[in-house]
MIDOSE-1310 file (N, C-alpha, C; in nm, 2 decimals, decimal comma, always signed):
residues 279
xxxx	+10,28/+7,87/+6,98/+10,20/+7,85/+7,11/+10,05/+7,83/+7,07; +9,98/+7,72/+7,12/+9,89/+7,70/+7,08/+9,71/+7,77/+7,17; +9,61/+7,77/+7,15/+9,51/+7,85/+7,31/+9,49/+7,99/+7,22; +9,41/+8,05/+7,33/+9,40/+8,13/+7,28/+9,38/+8,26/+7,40
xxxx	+9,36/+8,40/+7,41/+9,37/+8,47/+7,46/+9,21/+8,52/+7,53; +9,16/+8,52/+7,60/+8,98/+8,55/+7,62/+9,03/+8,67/+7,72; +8,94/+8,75/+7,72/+8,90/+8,92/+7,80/+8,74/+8,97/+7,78; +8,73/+8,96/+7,87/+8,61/+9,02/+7,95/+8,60/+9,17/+7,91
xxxx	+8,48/+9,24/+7,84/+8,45/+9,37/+7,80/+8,33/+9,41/+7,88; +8,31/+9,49/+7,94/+8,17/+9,54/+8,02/+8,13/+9,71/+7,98; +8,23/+9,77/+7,91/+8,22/+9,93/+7,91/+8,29/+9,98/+8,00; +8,35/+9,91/+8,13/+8,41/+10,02/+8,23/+8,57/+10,04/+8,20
xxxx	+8,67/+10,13/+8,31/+8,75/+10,20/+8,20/+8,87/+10,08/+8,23; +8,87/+9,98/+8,33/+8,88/+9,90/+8,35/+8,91/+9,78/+8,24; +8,85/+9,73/+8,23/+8,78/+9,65/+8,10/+8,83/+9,71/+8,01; +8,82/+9,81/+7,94/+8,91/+9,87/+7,81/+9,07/+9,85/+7,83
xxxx	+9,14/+9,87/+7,96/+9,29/+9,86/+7,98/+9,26/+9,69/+7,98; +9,17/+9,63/+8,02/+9,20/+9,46/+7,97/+9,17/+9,44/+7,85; +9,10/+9,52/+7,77/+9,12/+9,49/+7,61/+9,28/+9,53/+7,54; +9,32/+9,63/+7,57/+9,42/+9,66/+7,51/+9,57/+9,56/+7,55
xxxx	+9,53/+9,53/+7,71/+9,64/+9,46/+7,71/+9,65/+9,31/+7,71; +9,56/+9,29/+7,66/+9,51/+9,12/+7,57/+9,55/+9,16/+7,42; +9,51/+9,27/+7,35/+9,51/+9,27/+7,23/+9,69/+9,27/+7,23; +9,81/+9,30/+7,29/+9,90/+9,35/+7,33/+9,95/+9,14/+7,34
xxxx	+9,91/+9,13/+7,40/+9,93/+8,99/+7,46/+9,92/+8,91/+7,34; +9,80/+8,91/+7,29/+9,79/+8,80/+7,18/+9,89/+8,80/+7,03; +9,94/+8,95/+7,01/+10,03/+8,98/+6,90/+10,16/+8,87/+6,99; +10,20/+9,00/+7,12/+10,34/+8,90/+7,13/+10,33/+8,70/+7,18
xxxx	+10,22/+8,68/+7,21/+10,19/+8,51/+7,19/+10,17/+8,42/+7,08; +10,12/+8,54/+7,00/+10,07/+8,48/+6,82/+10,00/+8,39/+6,86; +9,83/+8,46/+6,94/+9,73/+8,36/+6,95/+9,64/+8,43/+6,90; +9,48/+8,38/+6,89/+9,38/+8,46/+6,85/+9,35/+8,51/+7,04
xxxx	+9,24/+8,61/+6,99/+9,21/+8,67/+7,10/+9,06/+8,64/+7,06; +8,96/+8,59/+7,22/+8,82/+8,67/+7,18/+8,75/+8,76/+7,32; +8,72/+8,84/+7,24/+8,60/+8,93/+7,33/+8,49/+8,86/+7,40; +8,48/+8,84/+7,51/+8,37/+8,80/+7,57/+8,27/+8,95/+7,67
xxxx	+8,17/+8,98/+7,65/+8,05/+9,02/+7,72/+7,99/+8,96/+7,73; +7,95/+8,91/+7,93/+7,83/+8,81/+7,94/+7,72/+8,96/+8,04; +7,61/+8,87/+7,98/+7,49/+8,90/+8,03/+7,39/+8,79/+8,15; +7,38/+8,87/+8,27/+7,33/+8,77/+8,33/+7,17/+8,81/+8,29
xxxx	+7,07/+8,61/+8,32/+6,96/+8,62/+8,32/+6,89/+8,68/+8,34; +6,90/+8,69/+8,51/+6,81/+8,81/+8,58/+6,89/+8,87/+8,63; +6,82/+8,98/+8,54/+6,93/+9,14/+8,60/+6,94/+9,24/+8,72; +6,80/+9,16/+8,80/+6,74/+9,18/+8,95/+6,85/+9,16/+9,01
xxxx	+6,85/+9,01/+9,00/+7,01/+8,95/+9,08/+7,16/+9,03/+9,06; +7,18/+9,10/+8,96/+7,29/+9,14/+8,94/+7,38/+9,16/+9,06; +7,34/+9,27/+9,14/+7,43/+9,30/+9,25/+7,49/+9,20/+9,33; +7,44/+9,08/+9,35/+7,40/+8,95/+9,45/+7,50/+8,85/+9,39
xxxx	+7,54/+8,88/+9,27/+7,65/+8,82/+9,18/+7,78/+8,91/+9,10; +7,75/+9,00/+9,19/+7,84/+9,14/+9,11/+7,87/+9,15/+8,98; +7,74/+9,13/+8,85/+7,78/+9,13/+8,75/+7,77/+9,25/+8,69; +7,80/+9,28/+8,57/+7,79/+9,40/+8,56/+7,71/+9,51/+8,51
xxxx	+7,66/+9,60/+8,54/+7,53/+9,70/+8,52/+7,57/+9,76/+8,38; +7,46/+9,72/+8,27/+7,54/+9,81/+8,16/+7,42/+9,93/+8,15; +7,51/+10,03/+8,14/+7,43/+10,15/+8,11/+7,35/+10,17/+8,00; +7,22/+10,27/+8,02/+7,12/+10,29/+7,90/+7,16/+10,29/+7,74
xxxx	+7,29/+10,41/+7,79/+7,35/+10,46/+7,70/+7,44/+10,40/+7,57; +7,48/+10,21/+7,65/+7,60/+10,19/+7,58/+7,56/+10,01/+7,58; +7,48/+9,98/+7,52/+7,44/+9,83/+7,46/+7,47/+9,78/+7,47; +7,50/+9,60/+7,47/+7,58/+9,50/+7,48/+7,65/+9,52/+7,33
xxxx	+7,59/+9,52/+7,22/+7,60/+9,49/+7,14/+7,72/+9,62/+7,09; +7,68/+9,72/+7,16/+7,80/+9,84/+7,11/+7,94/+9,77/+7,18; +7,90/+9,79/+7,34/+8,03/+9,72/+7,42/+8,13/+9,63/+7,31; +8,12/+9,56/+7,24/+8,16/+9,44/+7,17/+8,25/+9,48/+7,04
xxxx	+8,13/+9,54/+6,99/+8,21/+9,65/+6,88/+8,30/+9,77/+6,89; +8,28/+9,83/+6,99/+8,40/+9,93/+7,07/+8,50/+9,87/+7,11; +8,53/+9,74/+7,16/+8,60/+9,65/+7,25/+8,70/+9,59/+7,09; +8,61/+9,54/+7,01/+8,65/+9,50/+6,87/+8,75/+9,58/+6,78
xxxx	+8,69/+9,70/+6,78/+8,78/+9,85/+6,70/+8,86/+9,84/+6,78; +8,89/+9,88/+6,93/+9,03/+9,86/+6,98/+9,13/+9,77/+6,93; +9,04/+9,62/+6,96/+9,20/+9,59/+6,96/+9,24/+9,57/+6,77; +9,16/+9,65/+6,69/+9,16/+9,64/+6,54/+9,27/+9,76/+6,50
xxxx	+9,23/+9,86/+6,56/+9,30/+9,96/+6,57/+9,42/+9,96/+6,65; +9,47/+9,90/+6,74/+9,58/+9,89/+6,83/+9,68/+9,76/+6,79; +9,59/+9,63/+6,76/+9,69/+9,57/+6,66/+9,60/+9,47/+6,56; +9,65/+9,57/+6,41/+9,53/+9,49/+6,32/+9,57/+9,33/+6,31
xxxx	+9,69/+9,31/+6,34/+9,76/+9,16/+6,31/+9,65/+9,05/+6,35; +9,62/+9,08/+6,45/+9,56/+8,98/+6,58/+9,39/+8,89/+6,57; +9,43/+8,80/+6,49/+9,28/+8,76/+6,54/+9,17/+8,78/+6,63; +9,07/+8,83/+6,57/+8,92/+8,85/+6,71/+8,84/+8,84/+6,67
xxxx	+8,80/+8,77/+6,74/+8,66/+8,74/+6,77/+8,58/+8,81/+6,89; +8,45/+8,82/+6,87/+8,35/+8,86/+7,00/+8,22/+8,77/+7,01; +8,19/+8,75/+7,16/+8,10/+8,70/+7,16/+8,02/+8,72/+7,30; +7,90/+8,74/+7,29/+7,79/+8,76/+7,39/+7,76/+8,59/+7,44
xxxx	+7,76/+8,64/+7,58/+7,69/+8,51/+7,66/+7,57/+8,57/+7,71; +7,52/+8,46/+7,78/+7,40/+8,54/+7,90/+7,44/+8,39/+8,02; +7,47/+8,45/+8,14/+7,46/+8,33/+8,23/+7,51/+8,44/+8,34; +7,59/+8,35/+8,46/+7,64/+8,38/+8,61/+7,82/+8,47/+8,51
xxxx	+7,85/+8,54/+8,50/+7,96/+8,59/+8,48/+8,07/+8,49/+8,54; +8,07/+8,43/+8,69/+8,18/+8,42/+8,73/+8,19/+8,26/+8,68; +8,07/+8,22/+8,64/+8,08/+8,06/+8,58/+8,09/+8,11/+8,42; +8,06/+8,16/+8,37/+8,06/+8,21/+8,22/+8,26/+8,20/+8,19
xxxx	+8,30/+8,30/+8,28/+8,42/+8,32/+8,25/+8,51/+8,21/+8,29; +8,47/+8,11/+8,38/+8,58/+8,02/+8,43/+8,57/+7,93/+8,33; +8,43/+7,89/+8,26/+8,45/+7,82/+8,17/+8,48/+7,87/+8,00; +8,52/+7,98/+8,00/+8,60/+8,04/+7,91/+8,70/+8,01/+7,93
xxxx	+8,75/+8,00/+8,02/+8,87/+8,01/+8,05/+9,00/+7,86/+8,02; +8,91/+7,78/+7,99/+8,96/+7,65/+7,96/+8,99/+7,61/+7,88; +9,08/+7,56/+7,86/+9,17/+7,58/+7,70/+9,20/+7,67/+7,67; +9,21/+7,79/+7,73/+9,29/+7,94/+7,75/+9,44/+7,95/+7,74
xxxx	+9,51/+8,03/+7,65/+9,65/+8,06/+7,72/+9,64/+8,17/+7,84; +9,54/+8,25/+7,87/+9,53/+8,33/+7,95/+9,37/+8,38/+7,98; +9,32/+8,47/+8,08/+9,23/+8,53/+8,05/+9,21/+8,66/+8,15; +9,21/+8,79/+8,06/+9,25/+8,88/+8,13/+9,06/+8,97/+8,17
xxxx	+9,07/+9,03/+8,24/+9,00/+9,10/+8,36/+9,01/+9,22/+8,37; +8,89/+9,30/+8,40/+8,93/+9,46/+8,46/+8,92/+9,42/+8,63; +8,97/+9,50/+8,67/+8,98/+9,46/+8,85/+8,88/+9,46/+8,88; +8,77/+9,58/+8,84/+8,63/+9,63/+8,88/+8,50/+9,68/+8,74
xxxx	+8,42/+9,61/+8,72/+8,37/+9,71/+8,63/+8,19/+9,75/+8,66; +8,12/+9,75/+8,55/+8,02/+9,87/+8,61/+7,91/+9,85/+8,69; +7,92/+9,71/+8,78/+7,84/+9,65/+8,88/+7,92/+9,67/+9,00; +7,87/+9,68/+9,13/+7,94/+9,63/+9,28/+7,92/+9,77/+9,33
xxxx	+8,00/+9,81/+9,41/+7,98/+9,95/+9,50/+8,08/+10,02/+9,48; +8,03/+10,12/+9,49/+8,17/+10,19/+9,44/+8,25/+10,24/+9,61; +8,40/+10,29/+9,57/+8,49/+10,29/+9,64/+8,57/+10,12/+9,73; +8,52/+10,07/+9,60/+8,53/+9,92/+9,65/+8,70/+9,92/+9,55
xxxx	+8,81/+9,84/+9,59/+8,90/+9,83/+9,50/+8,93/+9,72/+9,39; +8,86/+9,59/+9,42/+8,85/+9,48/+9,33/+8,71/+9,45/+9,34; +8,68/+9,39/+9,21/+8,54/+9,37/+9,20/+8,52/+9,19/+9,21; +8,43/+9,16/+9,25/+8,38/+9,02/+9,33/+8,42/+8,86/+9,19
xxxx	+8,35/+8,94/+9,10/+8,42/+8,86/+8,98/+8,50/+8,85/+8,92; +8,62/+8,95/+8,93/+8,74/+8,92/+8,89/+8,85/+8,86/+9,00; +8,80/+8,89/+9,12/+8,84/+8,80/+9,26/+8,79/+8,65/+9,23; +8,72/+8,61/+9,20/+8,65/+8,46/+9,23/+8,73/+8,44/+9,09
xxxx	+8,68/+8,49/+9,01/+8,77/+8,38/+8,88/+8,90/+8,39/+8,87; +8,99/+8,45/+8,90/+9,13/+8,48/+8,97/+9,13/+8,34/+9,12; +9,09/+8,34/+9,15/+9,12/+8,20/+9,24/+9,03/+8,09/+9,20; +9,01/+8,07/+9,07/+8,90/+7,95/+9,05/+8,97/+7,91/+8,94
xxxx	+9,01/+7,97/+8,82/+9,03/+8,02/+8,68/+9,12/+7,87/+8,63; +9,06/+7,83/+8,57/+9,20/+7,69/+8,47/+9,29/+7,76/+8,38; +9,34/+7,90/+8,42/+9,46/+7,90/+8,33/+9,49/+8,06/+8,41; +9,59/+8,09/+8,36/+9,67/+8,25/+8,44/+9,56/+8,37/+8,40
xxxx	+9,50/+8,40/+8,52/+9,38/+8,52/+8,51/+9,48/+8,63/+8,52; +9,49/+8,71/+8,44/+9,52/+8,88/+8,43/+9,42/+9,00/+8,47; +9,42/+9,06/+8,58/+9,36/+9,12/+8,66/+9,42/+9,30/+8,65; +9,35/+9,39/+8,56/+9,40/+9,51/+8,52/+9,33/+9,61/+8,59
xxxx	+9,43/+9,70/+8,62/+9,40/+9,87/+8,69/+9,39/+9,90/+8,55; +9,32/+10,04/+8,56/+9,37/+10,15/+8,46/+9,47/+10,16/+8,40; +9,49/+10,20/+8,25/+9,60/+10,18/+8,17/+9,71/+10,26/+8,24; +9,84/+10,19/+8,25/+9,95/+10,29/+8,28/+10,03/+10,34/+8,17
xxxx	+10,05/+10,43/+8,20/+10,10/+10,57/+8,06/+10,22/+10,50/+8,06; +10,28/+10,50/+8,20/+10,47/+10,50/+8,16/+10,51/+10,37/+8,19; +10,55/+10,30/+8,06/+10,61/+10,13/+8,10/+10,70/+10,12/+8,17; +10,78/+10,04/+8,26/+10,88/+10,02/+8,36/+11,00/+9,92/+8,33
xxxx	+10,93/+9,84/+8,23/+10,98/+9,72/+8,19/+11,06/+9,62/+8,30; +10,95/+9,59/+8,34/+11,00/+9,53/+8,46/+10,88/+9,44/+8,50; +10,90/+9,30/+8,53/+10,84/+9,20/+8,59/+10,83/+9,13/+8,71; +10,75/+9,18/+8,80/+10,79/+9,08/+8,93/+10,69/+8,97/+8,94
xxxx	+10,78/+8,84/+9,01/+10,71/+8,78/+9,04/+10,74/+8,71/+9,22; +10,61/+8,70/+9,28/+10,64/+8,67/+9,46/+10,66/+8,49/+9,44; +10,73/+8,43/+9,50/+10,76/+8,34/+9,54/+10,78/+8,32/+9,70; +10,71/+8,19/+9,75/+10,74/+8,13/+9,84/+10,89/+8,02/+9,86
xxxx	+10,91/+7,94/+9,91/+10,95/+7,78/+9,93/+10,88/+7,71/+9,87; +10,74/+7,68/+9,81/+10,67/+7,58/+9,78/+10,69/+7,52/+9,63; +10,65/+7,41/+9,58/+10,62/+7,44/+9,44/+10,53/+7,47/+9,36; +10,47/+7,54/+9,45/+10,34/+7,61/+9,38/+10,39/+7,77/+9,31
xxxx	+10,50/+7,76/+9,36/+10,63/+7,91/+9,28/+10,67/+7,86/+9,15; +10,65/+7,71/+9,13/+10,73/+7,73/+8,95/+10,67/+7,75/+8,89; +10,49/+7,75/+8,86/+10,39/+7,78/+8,81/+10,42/+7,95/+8,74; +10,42/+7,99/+8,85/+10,43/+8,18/+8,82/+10,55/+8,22/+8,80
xxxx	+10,69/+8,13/+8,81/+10,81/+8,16/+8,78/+10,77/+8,12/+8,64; +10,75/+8,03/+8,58/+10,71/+7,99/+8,42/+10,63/+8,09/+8,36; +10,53/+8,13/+8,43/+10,46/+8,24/+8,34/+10,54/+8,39/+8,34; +10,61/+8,41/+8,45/+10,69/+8,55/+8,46/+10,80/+8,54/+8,37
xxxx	+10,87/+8,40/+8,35/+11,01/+8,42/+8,28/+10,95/+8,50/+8,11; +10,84/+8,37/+8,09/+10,78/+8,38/+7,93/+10,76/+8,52/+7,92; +10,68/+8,56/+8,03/+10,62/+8,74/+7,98/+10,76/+8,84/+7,96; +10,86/+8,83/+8,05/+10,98/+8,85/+8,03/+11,02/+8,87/+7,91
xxxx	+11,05/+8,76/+7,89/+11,12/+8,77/+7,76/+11,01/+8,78/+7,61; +10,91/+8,75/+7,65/+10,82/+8,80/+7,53/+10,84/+8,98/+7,50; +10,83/+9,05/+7,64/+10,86/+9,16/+7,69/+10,98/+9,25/+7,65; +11,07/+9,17/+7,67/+11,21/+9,23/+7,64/+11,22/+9,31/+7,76
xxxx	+11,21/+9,19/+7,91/+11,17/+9,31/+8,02/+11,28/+9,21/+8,11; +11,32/+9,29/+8,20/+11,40/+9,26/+8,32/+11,29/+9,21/+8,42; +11,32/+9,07/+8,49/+11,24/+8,97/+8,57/+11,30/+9,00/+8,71; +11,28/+9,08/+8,80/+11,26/+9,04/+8,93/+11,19/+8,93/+9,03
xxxx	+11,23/+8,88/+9,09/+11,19/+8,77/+9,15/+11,19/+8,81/+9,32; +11,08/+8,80/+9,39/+11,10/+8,88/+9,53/+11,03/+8,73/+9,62; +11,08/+8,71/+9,73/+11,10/+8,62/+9,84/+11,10/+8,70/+9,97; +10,97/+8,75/+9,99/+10,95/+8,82/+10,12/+10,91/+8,71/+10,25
xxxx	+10,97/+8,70/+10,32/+10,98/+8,62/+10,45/+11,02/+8,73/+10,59; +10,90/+8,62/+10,68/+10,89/+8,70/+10,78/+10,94/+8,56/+10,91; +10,96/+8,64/+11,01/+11,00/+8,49/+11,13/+10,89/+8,46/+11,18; +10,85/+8,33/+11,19/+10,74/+8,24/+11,29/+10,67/+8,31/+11,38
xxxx	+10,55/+8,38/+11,39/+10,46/+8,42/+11,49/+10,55/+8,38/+11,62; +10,58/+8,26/+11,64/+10,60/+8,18/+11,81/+10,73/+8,20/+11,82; +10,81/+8,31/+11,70/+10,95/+8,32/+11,75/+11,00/+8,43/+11,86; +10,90/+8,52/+11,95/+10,94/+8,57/+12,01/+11,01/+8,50/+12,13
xxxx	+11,15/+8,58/+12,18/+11,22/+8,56/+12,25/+11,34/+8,46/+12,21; +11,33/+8,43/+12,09/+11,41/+8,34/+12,04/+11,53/+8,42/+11,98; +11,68/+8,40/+11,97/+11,73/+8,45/+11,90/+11,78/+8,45/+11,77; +11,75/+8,49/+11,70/+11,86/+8,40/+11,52/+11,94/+8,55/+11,48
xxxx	+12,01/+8,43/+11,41/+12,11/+8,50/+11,33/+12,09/+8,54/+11,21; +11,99/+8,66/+11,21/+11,93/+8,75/+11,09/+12,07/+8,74/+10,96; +12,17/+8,73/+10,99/+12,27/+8,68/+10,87/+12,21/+8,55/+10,77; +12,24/+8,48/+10,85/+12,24/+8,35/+10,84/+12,06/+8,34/+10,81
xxxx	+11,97/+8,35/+10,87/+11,84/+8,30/+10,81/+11,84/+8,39/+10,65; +11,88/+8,52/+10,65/+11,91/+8,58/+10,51/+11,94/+8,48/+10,41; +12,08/+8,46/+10,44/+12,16/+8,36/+10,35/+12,09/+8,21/+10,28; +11,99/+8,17/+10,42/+11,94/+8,03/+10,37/+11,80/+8,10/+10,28
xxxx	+11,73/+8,22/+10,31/+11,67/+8,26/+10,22/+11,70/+8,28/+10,08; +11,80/+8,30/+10,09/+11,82/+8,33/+9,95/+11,92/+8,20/+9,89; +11,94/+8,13/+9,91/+11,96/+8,01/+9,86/+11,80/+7,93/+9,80; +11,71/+7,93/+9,88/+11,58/+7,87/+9,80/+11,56/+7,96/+9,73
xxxx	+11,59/+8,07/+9,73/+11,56/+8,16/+9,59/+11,62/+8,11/+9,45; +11,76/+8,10/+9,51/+11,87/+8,07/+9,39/+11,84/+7,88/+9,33; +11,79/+7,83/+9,38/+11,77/+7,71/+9,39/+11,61/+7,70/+9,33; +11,55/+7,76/+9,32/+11,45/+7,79/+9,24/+11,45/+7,82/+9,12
xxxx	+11,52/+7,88/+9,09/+11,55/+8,00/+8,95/+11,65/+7,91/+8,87; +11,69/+7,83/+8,94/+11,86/+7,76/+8,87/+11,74/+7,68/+8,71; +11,66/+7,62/+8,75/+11,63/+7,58/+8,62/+11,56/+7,65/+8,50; +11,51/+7,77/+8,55/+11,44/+7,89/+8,46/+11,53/+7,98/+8,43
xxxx	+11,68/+7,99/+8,50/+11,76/+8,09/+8,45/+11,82/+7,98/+8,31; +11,84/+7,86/+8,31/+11,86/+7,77/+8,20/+11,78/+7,77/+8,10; +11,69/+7,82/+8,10/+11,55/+7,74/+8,04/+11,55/+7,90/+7,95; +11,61/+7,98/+8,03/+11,57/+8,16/+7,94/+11,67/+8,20/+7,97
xxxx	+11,77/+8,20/+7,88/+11,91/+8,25/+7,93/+11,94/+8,43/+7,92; +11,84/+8,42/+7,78/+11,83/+8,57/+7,77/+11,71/+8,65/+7,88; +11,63/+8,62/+7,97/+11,61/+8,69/+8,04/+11,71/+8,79/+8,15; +11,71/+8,89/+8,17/+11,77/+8,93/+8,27/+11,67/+8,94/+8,40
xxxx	+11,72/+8,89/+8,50/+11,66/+8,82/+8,61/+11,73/+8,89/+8,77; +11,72/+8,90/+8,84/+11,77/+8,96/+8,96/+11,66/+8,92/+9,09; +11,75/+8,87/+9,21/+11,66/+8,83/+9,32/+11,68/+8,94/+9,39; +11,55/+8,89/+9,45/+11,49/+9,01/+9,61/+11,46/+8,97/+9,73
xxxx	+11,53/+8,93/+9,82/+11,49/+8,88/+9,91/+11,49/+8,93/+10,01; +11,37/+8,97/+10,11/+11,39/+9,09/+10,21/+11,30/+8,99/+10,33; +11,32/+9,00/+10,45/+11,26/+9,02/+10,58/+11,11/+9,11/+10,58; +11,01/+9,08/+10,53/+10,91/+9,17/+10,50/+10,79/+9,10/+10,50
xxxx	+10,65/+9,18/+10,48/+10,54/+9,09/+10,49/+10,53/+9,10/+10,30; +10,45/+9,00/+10,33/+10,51/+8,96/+10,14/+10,40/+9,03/+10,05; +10,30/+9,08/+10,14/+10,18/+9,15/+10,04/+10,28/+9,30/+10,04; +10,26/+9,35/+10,11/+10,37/+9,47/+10,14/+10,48/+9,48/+10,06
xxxx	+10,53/+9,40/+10,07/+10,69/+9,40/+9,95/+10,60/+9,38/+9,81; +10,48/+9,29/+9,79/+10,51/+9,32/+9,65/+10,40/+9,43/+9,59; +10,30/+9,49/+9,70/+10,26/+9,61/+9,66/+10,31/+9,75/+9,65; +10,42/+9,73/+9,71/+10,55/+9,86/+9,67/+10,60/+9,84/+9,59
xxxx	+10,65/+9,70/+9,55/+10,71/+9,69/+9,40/+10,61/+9,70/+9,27; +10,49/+9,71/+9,30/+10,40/+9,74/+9,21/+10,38/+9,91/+9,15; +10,43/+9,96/+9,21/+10,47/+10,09/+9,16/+10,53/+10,11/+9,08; +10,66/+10,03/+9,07/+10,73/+10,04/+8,94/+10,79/+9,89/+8,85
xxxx	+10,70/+9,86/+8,83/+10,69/+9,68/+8,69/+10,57/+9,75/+8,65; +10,58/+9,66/+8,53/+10,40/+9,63/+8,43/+10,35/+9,54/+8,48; +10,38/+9,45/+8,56/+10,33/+9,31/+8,58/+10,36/+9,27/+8,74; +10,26/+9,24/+8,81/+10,33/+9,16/+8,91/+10,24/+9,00/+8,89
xxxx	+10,31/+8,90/+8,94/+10,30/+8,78/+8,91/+10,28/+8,70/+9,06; +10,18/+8,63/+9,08/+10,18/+8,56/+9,19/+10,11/+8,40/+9,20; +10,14/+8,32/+9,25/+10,07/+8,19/+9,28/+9,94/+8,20/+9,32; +9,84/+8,08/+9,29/+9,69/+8,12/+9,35/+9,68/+8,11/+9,53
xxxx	+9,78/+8,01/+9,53/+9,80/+8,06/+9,72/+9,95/+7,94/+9,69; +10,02/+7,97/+9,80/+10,12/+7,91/+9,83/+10,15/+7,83/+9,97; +10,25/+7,83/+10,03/+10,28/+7,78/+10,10/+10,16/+7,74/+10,26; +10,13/+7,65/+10,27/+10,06/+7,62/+10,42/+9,91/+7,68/+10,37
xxxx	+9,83/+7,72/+10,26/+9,71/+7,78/+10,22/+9,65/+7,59/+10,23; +9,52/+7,62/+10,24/+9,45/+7,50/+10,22/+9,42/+7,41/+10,12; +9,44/+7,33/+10,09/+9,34/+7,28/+9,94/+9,28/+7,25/+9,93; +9,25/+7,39/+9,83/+9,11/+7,44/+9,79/+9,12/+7,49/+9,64
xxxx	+9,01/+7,57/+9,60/+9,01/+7,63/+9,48/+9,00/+7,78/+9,53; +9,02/+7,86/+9,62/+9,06/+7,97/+9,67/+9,13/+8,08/+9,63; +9,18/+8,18/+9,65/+9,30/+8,27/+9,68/+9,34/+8,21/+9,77; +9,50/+8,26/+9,82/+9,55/+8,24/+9,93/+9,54/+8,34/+9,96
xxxx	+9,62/+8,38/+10,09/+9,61/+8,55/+10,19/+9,67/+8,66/+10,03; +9,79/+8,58/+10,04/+9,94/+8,67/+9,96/+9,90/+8,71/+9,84; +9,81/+8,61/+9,78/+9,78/+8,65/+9,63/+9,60/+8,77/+9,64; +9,54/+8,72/+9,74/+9,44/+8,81/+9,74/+9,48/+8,95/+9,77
xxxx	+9,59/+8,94/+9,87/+9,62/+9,04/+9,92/+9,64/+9,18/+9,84; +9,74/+9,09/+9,71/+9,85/+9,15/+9,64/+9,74/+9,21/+9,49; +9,62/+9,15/+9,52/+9,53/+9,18/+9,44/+9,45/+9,28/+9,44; +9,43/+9,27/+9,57/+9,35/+9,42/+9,67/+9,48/+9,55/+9,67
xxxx	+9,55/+9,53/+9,67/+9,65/+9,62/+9,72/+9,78/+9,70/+9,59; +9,76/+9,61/+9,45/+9,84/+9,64/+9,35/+9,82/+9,74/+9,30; +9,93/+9,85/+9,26/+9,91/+9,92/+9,16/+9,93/+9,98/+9,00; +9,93/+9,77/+8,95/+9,98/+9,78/+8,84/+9,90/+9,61/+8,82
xxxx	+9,90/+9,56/+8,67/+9,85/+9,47/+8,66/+9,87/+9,30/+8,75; +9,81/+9,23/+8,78/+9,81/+9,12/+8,84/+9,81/+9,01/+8,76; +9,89/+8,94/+8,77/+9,85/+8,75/+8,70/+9,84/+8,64/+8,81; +9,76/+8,59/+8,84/+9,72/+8,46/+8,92/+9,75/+8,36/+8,83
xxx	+9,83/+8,28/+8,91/+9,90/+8,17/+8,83/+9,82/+8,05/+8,89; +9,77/+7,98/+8,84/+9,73/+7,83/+8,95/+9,89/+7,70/+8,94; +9,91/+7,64/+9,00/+9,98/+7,54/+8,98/+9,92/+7,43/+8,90
């Protein structure tokens, strides 16, 4: 596989669970990895761009080298590199991000407000990003081995179904696939046959998967398809996977360079790592 792996380092604890699980990433991709810390110009502006505040105590230049011995120590295998920018973070990193096989994120780190749950630049470059942005909570102790990924109807689902199968089976993990659907705002008073709209739901599921269950025979894979609001279903299933997996917006979203609702949602609301897939 050819690209290479980029992760964002700022000092927060954040940021360190996106080091380790890039350094994690690039062994099972067999790519190089590099360390990026950017520095913006004016550090007045910081807040106004939510980049990140580095403390007295802990240097750019340490940041890099701490960020470095991780992933040296966690896997010496792995190519790294580090490198200091100075610019806008959320343009620094998009254009990192190009020619990327991936580029992973702390959710929040040591700029923005606190009690806030996702931080402003890993939101923007998560809906902007030219390649799958990885968006990390705090490291989780107990693996689940388990991968979900949300699908709509659209084809903006095979994007994230391709990066969920690969992590899969890179993983040696069991792929859930969830299709949360809800009935049309304007269907009150209408009646359906909750059987039957089930049944056609999960036929576009199965009709989905038919060429990725080919494509990765050895993944083990299992659908989910429930009557539910789809941030909701997949922030409960975030409790127990390493991964959840979603499109940068799906079905009826605008075209744009945005999030969509589902994927912001699921971003704000997850309790386990995030991948923004673009189509």
């Amino acid at each position: 596989m050819s690209g290479l792996i980029v992760v964002g380092a700022d000092g927060s604890a954040t940021a360190t669970a996106a080091v380790a699980w890039a350094a994690d990433d690039a062994l099972r991709m067999r790519v190089p990895l590099r360390v990026v810390t950017v520095v913006h110009p004016q550090p007045y502006d910081a807040l106004r761009f939510a980049a990140p505040v580095l403390p007295d105590a802990l240097a750019e230049a340490e940041i890099l080298a701490e960020a470095e011995a991780t992933v040296r120590s966690r896997q010496p295998d792995v190519e790294v590199t580090i490198q200091l920018i100075e610019g806008n973070p959320v343009a620094v990193l998009r254009d990192q991000a190009k020619g990327a096989t991936e580029i992973v994120l702390g959710s929040r780190g040591l700029g923005g407000h606190a009690g806030t749950g996702l931080g402003s630049v890993s939101i923007q470059v998560a809906g902007r990003g030219h390649c799958p942005v990885v968006v990390m909570r705090p490291e989780q102790n107990v693996p689940h081995r388990e991968i979900v990924v949300g699908i709509d109807d659209s084809e903006a689902s095979d994007a994230a179904l391709g990066y969920g199968f690969e992590q899969a089976r890179l993983r040696g993990s069991r792929l859930r696939v969830i299709h949360a659907w809800q009935l049309p705002v304007h269907a009150s008073g209408i009646s359906y046959d909750m059987n039957e709209v089930h049944a056609a739901r999960t036929q576009v599921v199965v009709d989905r998967l038919a060429p990725w269950r080919k494509r990765y025979p050895e993944v083990a894979n299992v659908e989910d398809v429930r009557c539910a609001d789809p941030v909701e279903a997949l922030a409960d299933a975030s409790a127990h996977c390493d991964l959840i997996v979603v499109g940068s917006h799906g079905r009826g979203a605008i075209r744009s360079r945005l999030l969509g609702s589902v994927s912001r949602g699921v971003l704000h609301d997850a309790r386990c790592a995030v991948a923004v897939v673009r189509a």
